[in-house]
N, C-alpha and C positions, 0 to 999 in steps of 0.2 A: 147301816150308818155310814161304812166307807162311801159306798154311791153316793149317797146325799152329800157327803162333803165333797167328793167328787163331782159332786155337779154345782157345788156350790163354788167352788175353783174354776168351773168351765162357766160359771156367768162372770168372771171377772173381768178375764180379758176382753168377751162382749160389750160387759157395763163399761167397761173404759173408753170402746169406740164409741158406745154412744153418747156418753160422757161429753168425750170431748169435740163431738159435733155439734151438742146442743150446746155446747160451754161457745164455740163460735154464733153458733146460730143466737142468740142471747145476746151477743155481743154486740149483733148488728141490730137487732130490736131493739135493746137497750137506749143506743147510743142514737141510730138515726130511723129508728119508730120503721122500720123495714122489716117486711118478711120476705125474704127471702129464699126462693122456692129453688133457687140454684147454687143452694149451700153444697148440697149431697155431690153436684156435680165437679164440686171442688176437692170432696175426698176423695171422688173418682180421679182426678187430674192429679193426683198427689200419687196416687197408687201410678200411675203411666210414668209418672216422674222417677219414680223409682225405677222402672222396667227401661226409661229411658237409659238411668242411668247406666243400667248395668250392660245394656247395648252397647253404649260409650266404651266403656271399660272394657268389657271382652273381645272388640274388634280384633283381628286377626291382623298378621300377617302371612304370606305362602311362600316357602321357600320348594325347593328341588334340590331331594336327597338324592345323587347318581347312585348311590353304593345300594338304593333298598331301589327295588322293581318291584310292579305290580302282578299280577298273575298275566298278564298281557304283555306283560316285557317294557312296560312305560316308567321312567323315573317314577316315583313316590312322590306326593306334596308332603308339605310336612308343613302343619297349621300350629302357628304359636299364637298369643294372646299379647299384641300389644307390651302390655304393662307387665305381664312375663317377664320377657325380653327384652325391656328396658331396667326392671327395677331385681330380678330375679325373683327371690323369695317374698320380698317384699310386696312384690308386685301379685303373686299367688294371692297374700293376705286379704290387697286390697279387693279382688275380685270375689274371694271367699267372706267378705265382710259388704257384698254393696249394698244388701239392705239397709243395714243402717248408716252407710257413708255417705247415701242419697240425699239425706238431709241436707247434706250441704248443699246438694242443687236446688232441693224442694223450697227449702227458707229463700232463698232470695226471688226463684219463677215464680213461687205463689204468694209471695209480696207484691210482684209487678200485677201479676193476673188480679189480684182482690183491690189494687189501687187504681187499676185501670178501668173495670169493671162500674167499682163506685163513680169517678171521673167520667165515665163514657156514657154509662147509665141510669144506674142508681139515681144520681143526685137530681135525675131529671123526673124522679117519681116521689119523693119527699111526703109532699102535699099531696094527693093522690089518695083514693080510697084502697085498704089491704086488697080489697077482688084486683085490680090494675096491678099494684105491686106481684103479687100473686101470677097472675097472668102473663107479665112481662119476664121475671126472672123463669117461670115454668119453661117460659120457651127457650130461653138463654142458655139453661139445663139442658135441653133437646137440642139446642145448636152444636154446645160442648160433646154432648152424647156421639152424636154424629162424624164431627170433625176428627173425634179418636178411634170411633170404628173403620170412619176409613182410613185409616195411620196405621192400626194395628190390628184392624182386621174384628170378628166378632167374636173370634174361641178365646180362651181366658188364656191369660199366661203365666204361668207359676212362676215361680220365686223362692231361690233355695234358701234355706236356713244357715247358718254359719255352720260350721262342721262343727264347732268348738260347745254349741247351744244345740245340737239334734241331741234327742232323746227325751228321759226324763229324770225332774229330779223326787229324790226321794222325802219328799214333805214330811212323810208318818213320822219316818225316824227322829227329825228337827224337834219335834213333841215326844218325842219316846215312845211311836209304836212302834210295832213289831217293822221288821225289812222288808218292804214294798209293798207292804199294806194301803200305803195311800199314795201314788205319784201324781205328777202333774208339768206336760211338757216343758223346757224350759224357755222354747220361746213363749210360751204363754205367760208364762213369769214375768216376763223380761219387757213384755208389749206391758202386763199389768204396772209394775214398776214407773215405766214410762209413760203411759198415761197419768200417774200419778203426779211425777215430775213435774210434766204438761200443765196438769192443772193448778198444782203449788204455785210455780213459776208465775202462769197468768193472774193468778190471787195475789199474789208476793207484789207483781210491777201495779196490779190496781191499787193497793194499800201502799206500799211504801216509797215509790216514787212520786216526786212532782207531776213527772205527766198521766200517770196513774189518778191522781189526786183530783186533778183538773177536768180527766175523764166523766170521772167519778158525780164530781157534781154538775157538770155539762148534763150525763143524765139524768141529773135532780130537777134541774134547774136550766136551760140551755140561755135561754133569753138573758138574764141575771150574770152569765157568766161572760158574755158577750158584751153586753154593757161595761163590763170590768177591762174590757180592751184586749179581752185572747180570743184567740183565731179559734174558733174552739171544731170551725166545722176542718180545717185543716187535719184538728187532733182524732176527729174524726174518722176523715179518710185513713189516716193510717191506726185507725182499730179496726176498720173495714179491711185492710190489708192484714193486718195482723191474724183476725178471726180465722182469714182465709189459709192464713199461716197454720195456724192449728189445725185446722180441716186435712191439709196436706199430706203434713206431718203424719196426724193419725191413720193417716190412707198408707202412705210407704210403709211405715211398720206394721201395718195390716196385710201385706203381700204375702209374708208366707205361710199366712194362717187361712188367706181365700185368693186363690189366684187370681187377679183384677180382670174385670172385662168391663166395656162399656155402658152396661147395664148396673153398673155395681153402683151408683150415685144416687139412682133412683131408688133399689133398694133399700138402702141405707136413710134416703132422705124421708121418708115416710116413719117410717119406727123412730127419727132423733125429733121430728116435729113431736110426736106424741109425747115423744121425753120432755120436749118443751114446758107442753101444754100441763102434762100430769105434775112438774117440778115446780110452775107457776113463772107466766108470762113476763120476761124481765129479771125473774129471780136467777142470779146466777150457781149460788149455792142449790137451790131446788134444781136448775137442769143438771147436776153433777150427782147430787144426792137419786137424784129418779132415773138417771143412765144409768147405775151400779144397779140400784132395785131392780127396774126393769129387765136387766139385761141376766141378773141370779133370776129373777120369777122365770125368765123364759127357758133358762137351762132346766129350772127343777122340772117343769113340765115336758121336758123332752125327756124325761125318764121312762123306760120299757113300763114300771110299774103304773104310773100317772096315764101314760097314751091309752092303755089299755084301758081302765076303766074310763075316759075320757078321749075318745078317738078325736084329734086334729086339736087336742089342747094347746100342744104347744105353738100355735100356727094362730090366734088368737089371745091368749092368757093377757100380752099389754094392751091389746084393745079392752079387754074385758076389767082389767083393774082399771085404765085411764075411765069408764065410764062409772064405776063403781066412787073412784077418786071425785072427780069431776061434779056427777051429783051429790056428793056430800058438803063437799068446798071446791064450787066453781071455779075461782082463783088457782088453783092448784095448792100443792102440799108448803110451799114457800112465796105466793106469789104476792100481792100487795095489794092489801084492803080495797076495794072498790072497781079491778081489774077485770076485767070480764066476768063481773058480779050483774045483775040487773039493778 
């Protein structure tokens, strides 16, 4: 029973990433009828974002210590960190916390990157049959893919955990079981959490803001709303940028749970479309609801007990429920009456 919850804990922070990829990717169909095949490569760009950041951050300075020699009889260098050396302790903090300090770079570069993108390309596939869209952002993916391997090379690069969140926390006890009966890392916690956030927040500006509102039934309705005199393909762009924002996001906080390489967009991008598709095309609450399912189905199936009566389950289990899904209710589990129905 502990495993099973234990692996029911280890789909969380899974369902979250793909959660909140398909919660982007949704965003862009939703609003401007795109699919976009170079979503994944934007949680890729988010993850580097972070790695950028922490580059920034740890830069050095060299100084020469006369009083220390080396075995060779040379002064010593003596390597500080920048923001050490400027801020002291503080400056410690900020390097031991840059996974999540990233955000602050991530939010604004992956605002420009998904407003540029819509602007530069997108908006010139609209009208255009899904195989073109398809075809176009695929390669835009492979262009990104590229641009970062040769930046940063093709070995992954890790990403330390905060000193203050390595380990784990002790779950069982919170319920009153016995002591270390059930743990569960606490960045995993922490990415769950924030994925949560993530998605509240996005729910939160669709319903109770004005430009949420407007969003809103722009995707009801676009023509109707446009008629009423608002720019609606403006508000557009920037849920085009926004989506991208989430993409990002979820990608930095995902660094030190999978060290980023530039193959990581692609992975990812395959598994959040199925989330799409299984949640129901457009439905936002369905890609959110079917990234947590899918992402526990696939833990459960990565259990020692499961593999073995079922070798390579866990390596199929969301293909095999999105089909099982799919021909029952074409639409998906949330998605709207006549949607990819015949």
């Amino acid at each position: 029973m502990n495993t099973l919850l234990a692996q029911l804990l280890n789909g969380l922070d899974k369902g979250g990433a793909y959660a909140l990829i398909a919660l982007g990717l949704t965003l862009v169909f939703g609003t401007l009828g795109v699919v976009n095949f170079a979503h994944g490569a934007l949680f890729m760009l988010g993850c580097f974002c972070a790695v950028t950041f922490r580059y920034l951050i740890t830069m050095e300075t060299v100084t020469i210590d006369p009083t220390k020699l080396s075995p060779w009889g040379a002064p010593v260098e003596v390597r500080t960190p920048i923001m050490e050396s400027m801020f002291g302790d503080f400056g410690r903090f900020l390097i031991d916390y840059s996974v999540p300090l990233s955000i602050l770079l991530v939010i604004p570069v992956m605002l420009l990157i998904g407003i540029a993108m819509e602007r530069g390309l997108i908006k010139h596939f609209y009208k255009r049959p899904h195989a073109e869209q398809i075809l176009v952002t695929f390669g835009l993916a492979i262009v990104l893919q590229e641009i970062v391997k040769s930046i940063y090379g093709a070995n992954p690069v890790p990403q330390p955990v905060p000193s203050d969140l390595r380990g784990a926390a002790d779950i069982g006890s919170w319920f009153g079981m016995a002591p270390h009966m059930l743990t569960y890392p606490w960045w995993r916690l922490v990415y769950f959490f924030f994925s949560v956030a993530v998605i509240g927040g996005v729910f939160a500006f669709l319903r109770f803001t004005t430009f949420g509102l407007v969003v809103r039934a722009g995707m009801a309705d676009r023509e109707t709303v446009s008629i009423l005199g608002i720019n609606i393909d403006r508000r557009f762009t920037i849920m085009f940028g926004l989506a991208a924002v989430v993409a990002g996001v979820a990608g930095a906080m995902y660094t030190p749970l999978l060290p980023p390489n530039y193959q990581l967009g692609m992975d990812f991008l395959v598994l959040s479309f199925v989330v799409v598709v299984v949640g129901g095309m457009g439905s936002l609450p369905g890609a959110v609801a079917a990234g947590f399912l899918l992402g526990i189905l696939q833990s459960i199936a990565a259990m020692t007990e499961i593999k073995s009566l079922i070798p390579g389950i866990d390596q199929v289990i969301i293909y095999l429920v999105a089909v099982v899904i799919l021909l029952v209710r074409p639409r998906g589990l949330m998605g709207r009456r006549g949607l990819m129905e015949s």
